[in-house]
Every structure is written in C-alpha cells, then in structure tokens.
C-alpha positions in Angstrom: 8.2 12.1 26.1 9.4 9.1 28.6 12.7 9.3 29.8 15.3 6.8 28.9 16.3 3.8 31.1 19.7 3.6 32.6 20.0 1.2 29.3 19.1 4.4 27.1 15.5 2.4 26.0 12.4 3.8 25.8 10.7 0.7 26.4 7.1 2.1 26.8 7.7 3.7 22.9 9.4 0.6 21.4 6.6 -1.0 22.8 3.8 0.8 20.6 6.2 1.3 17.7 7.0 -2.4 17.5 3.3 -3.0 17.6 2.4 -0.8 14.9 5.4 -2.4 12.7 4.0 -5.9 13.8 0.6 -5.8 12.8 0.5 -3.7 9.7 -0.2 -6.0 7.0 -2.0 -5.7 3.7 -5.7 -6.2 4.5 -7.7 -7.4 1.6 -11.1 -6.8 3.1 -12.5 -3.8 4.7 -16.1 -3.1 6.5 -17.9 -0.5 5.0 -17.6 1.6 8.0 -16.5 5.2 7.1 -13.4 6.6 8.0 -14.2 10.5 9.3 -12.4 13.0 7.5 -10.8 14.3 10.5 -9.2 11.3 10.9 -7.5 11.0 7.3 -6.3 14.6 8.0 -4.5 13.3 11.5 -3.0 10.4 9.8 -2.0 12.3 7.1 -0.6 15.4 9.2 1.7 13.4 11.4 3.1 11.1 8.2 3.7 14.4 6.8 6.7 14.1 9.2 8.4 11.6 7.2 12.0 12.4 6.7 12.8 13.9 3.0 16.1 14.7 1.5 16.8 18.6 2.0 12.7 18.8 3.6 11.8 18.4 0.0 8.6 16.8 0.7 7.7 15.2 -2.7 4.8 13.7 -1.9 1.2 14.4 -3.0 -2.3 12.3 -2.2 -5.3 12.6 -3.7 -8.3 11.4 -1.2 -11.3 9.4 -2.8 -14.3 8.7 -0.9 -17.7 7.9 -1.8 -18.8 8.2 -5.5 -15.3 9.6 -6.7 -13.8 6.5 -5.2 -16.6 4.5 -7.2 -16.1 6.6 -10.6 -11.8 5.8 -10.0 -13.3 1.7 -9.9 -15.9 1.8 -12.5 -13.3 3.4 -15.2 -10.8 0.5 -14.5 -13.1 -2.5 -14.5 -14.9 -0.7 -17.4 -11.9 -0.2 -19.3 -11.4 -3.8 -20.7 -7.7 -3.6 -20.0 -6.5 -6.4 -18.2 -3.4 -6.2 -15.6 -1.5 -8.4 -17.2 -1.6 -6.5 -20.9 -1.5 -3.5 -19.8 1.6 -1.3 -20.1 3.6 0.3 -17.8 4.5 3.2 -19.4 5.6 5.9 -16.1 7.7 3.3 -14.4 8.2 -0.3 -14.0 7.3 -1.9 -10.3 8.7 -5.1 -10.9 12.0 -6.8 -12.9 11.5 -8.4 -16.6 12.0 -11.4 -14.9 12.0 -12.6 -11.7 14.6 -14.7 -10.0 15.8 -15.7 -6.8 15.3 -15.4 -4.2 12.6 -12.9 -5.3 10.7 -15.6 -7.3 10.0 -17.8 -4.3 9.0 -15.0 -2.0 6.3 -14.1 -4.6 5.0 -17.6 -4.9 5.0 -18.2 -1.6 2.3 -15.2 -0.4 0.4 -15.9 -3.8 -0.3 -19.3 -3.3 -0.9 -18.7 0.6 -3.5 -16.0 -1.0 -5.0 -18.6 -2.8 -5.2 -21.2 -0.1 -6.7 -19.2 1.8 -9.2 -18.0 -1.2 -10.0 -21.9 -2.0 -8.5 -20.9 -5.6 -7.1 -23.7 -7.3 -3.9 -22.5 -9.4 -5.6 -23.4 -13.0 -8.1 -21.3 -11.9 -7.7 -18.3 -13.7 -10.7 -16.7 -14.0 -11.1 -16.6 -10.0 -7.2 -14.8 -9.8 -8.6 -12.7 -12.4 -11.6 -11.3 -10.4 -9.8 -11.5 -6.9 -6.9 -9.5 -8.8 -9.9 -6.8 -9.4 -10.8 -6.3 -6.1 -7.5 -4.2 -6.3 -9.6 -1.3 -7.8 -12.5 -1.4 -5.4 -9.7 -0.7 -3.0 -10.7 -3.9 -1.2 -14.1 -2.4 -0.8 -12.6 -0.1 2.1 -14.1 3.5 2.4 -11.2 5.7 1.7 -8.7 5.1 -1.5 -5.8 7.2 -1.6 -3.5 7.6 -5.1 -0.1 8.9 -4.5 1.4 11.1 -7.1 5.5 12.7 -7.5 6.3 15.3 -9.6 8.3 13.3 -12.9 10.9 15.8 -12.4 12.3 14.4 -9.1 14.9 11.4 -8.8 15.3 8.1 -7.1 16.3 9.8 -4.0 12.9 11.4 -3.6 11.1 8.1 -4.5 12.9 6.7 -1.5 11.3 9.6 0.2 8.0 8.7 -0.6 8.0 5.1 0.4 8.8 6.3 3.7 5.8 8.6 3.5 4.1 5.1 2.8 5.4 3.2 5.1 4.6 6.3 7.7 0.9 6.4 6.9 0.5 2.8 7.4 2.0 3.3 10.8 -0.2 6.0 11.9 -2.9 4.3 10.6 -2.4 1.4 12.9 -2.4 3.4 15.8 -5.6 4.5 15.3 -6.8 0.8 15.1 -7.7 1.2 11.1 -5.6 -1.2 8.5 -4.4 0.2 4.7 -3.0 -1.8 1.8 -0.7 0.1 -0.5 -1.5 -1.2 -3.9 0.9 -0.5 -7.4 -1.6 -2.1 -9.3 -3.2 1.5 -9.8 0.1 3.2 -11.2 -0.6 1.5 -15.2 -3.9 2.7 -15.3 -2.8 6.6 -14.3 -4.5 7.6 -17.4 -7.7 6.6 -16.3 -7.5 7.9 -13.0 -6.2 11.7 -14.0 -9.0 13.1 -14.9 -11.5 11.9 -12.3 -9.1 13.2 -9.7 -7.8 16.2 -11.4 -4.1 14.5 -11.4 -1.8 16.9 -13.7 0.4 15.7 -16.0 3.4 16.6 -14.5 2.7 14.2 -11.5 3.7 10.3 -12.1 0.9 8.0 -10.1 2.6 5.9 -7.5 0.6 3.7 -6.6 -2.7 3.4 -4.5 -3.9 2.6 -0.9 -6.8 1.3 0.8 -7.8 2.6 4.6 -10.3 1.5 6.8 -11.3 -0.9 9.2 -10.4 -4.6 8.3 -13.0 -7.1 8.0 -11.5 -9.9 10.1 -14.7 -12.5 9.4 -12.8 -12.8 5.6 -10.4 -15.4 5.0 -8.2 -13.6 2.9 -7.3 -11.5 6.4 -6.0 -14.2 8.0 -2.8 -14.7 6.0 0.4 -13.8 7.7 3.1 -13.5 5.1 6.7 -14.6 6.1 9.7 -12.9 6.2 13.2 -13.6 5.8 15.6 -14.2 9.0 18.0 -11.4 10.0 21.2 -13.9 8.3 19.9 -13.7 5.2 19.5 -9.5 4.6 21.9 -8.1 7.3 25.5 -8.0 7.5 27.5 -6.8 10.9 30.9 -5.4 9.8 33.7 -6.0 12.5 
C-alpha cells in the first residue's frame, strides 16, 4: 500500500479509484467476447469485501452464461408479458408517481437514450424492442441475477447495493463494463426455475458484464448528474 503524503492523500489510489467511479456507466451494448470464468470469480471475490451490517453478507448471484443465459431471455421475451403490465409483486423499484426533481432526471437520460437511438418519442414500438434488449442482457456474455433472502430488512438491501456498486467497480478495473438492470426483478417467476432460485430468495435485480461495444450509439451517452449544491449540505 502507498504511503500517505504529508497532506494524508493517497494520490496514486484516488487516482484509480476516481477512475473506476468516472467511467462506470450503464453500457447498453457488449461484444460477444467471453468473459473467462476466472475472471467473474476475481471480480466477485474482491466485491465480496463490500461492507455489511454485523458481516452479514446478504447477498447471493446467480452466474448465467451461454445457453442458461439464453433459456433466462427466451422465457421473458416468450412470455407475452410486457414491462409495463407486468406486476411488481416482491418489491416496487420505483414511486406511484414520479415527481420532481426525479421526473426530469428520468426524462432527461430517456430521451438522450432515444436521441441517440434515432427513436422518435411516438415511436412506441422501437422503445418497446430497445426496452427488450434488457433481457438479452444487452447481448453481453455473462448475466448475473442477484437474489436476498425476504427475511432481511432495508438495512441489508442497503448492503447489497454496495455489493452492486462494488462489482461494477472491480469490473472497471479489469477494463470490462456491467449494467445493473431492475427490469429482471418482476419477472422472478420466470427466472427461478432455470436458475434454481429458492423461494425464500427475493430477485433483485440483474446485471450485464463484459466488454462494451463502443462502435454502438447507444454507448456514447453520458448521463448528467446533479451539482454538489443541490444533494449536499455542510453543517457549521
């Protein structure tokens, strides 16, 4: 480990860490290159590091590669169950209704989706089968589904978004891109018996891994985020 500067910064670490946090973004387009197994188990390993209340851990992943990950697709497209009918019946992602300034945020990076797509916004159909491209996992080799035990409370939910948000990191490292993906979590009965998901187990959500196709449009987008005045308050 570097020692700290006279300033107490690890500037060489900040330095990677800040990079990682900086270029993680969803990517909405993978190559079909595969992702070796050895890999998944590093990334995996070192985001099992993730901080928990009491070490608690309450995390699970199922891995799906090759024709599991196709049979996880095929049932949801299949299905005939839209997104937007479909209920929610574990736990709800998102509010009744949305309002601000949540509302503009999430019209903002759709329609910047969109743009970038060439989709027009009456043009339903297209956001229909782009929405889809949710359950290939973006056509990236490796789909992970997350799972907690039903049993466990809000704290350890907060747990396992920083197991999330720890994958992605480790992911970035080793030059491979992930989008996490909720749209899976509604569809959990489709899913639990191809992966062997018990009961007892809510789904989570989803991720894609691999390596980003950066020739697709849909990579380019850069969503925005809100300045520091607007989420942070310093207490004096």
């Amino acid at each position: 480990m570097l020692a700290p500067d006279k300033k107490g910064k690890y500037s060489d670490i900040a330095q990677t860490v800040d990079e990682a946090l900086l270029t993680r973004r969803s990517v909405r387009a993978f190559l079909p290159d595969p992702v070796d197994e050895q890999t998944i188990r590093d990334i995996l390993q070192v985001a099992s590091r993730a901080p928990s209340g009491t070490n608690m851990q309450p995390w699970k992943v199922f891995v799906a590669t090759g024709e599991v990950k196709q049979k996880v697709a095929d049932a949801i497209l299949s299905s005939g169950v839209r997104p937007e009918k479909i209920e929610w019946d574990e736990y709800r992602y998102y509010p009744d209704k949305f309002f601000e300034p949540y509302l503009s945020r999430r019209r903002a990076v759709g329609f910047a989706l969109y743009s970038l797509l060439g989709i027009g916004r009456r043009e339903v159909e297209r956001m229909r089968a782009q929405h889809d491209r949710n359950f290939t996992f973006f056509d990236a080799p490796v789909g992970l589904i997350f799972t907690i035990d039903r049993r466990l409370n809000k704290g350890s939910w907060v747990d396992h978004g920083m197991f999330l948000q720890s994958i992605m990191l480790a992911a970035r490292a080793r030059g491979l891109h992930t989008c996490p993906q909720a749209a899976f979590a509604p569809y959990h009965k489709l899913i639990r018996p191809i992966l062997g998901i018990p009961e007892e187990e809510i789904v989570v959500c989803g991720m894609a891994l691999g390596y980003e196709d950066s020739s697709k449009p849909e990579n380019s987008l850069r969503s925005e985020r809100a300045p520091l005045e607007e989420f942070v308050t310093f207490v004096k």
